[in-house]
C-alpha positions as CSV (number, residue, x, y, z in Angstrom):
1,X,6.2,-14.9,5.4
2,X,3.5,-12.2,5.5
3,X,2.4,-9.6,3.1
4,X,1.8,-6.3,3.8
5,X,-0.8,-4.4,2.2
6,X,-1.0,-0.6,2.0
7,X,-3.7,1.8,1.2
8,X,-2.0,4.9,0.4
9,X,-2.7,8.3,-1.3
10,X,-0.9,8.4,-4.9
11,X,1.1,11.1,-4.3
12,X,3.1,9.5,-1.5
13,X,4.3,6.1,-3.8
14,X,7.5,7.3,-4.8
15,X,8.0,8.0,-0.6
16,X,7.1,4.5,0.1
17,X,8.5,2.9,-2.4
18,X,12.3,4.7,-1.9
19,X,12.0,3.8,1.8
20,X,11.1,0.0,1.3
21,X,13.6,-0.1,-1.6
22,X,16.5,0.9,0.6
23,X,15.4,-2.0,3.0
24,X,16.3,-4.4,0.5
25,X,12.3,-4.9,0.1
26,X,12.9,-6.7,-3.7
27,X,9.1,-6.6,-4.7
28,X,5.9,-4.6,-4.8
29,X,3.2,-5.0,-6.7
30,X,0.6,-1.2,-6.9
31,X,-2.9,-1.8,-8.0
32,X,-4.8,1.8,-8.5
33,X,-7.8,1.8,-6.1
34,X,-10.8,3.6,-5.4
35,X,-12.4,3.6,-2.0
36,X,-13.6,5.7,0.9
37,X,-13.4,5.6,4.8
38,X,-15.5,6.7,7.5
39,X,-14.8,10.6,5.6
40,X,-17.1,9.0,3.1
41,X,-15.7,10.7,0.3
42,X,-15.4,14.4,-0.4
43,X,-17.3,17.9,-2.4
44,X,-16.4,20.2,-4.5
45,X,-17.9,23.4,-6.0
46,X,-17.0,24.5,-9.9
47,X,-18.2,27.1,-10.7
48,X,-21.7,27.2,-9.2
49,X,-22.4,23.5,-9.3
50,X,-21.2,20.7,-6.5
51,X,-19.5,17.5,-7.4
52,X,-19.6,14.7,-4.8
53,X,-16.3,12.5,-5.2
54,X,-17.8,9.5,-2.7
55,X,-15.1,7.4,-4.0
56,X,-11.4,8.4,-3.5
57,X,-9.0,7.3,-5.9
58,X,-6.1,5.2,-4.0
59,X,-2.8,3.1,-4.4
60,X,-3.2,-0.6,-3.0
61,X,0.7,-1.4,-2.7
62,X,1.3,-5.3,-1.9
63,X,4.7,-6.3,-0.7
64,X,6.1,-10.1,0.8
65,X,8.5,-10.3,3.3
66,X,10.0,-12.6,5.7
67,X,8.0,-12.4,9.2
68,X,11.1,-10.9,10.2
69,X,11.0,-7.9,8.7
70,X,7.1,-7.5,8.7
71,X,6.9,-5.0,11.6
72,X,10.3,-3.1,10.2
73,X,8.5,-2.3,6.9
74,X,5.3,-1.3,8.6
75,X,7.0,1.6,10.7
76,X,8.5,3.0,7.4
77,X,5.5,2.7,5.3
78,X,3.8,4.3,8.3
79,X,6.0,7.6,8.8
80,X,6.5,7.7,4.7
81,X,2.7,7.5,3.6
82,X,1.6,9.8,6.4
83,X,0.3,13.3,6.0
84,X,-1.5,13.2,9.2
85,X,-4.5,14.2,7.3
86,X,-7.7,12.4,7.1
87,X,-7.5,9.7,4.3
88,X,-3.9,8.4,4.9
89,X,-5.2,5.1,4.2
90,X,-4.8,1.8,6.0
91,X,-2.1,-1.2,6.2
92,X,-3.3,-4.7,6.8
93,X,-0.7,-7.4,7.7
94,X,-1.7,-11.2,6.5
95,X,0.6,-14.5,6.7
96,X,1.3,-16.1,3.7
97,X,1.5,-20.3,3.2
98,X,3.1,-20.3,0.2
99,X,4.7,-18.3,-2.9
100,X,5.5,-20.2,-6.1
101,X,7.4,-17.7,-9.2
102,X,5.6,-19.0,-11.7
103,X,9.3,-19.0,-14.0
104,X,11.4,-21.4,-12.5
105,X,9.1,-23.1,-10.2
106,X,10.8,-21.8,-6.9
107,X,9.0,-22.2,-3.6
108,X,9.2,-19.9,-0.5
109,X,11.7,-17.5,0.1
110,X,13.7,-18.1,-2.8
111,X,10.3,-17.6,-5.0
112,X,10.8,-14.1,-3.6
């Protein structure tokens, strides 16, 4: 198993989540995030003052899935979370040992 973990603007979770949905993707967990990359951030002028924003805010979506499938759901959260603007965010691809649901005590896949 693996988990894939996106970095994605907020505006572009209902995108990503319709496209892994339709996969048969039965999971995600979204954690709201703050971060910045190598833009560092961004300005902007009110009035006659400047706010620096050095910290974008960001949806960290999590997501298991069979190694099988891994590579499948990476494509479509790549062409559905992209603007192709600077800050698109990131997707990091980890194995996963084990996965216990916490309910019945399943293990593995069927913990899924």
């Amino acid at each position: 198993m693996k988990v894939v973990t996106a970095i994605i603007k907020p505006f572009k979770l209902n995108d990503v989540h319709n496209v892994l949905h339709a996969m048969g993707v039965s999971g995600m967990t979204v954690t709201q995030a703050k971060g910045h990359g190598h833009a560092k951030g961004h300005s902007e002028v009110l009035g006659e003052v400047e706010y620096v924003a050095h910290f974008i805010s960001k949806l960290k979506i999590e997501v298991i899935v069979p190694d099988a499938l891994a590579s499948s759901v990476v494509k479509a959260i790549m062409i559905s979370a992209r603007t192709g603007r600077e800050g698109d965010g990131k997707i990091y691809v980890t194995a996963l040992d084990e996965v216990y649901k916490i309910s019945t005590g399943a293990v593995g896949a069927k913990a899924l």
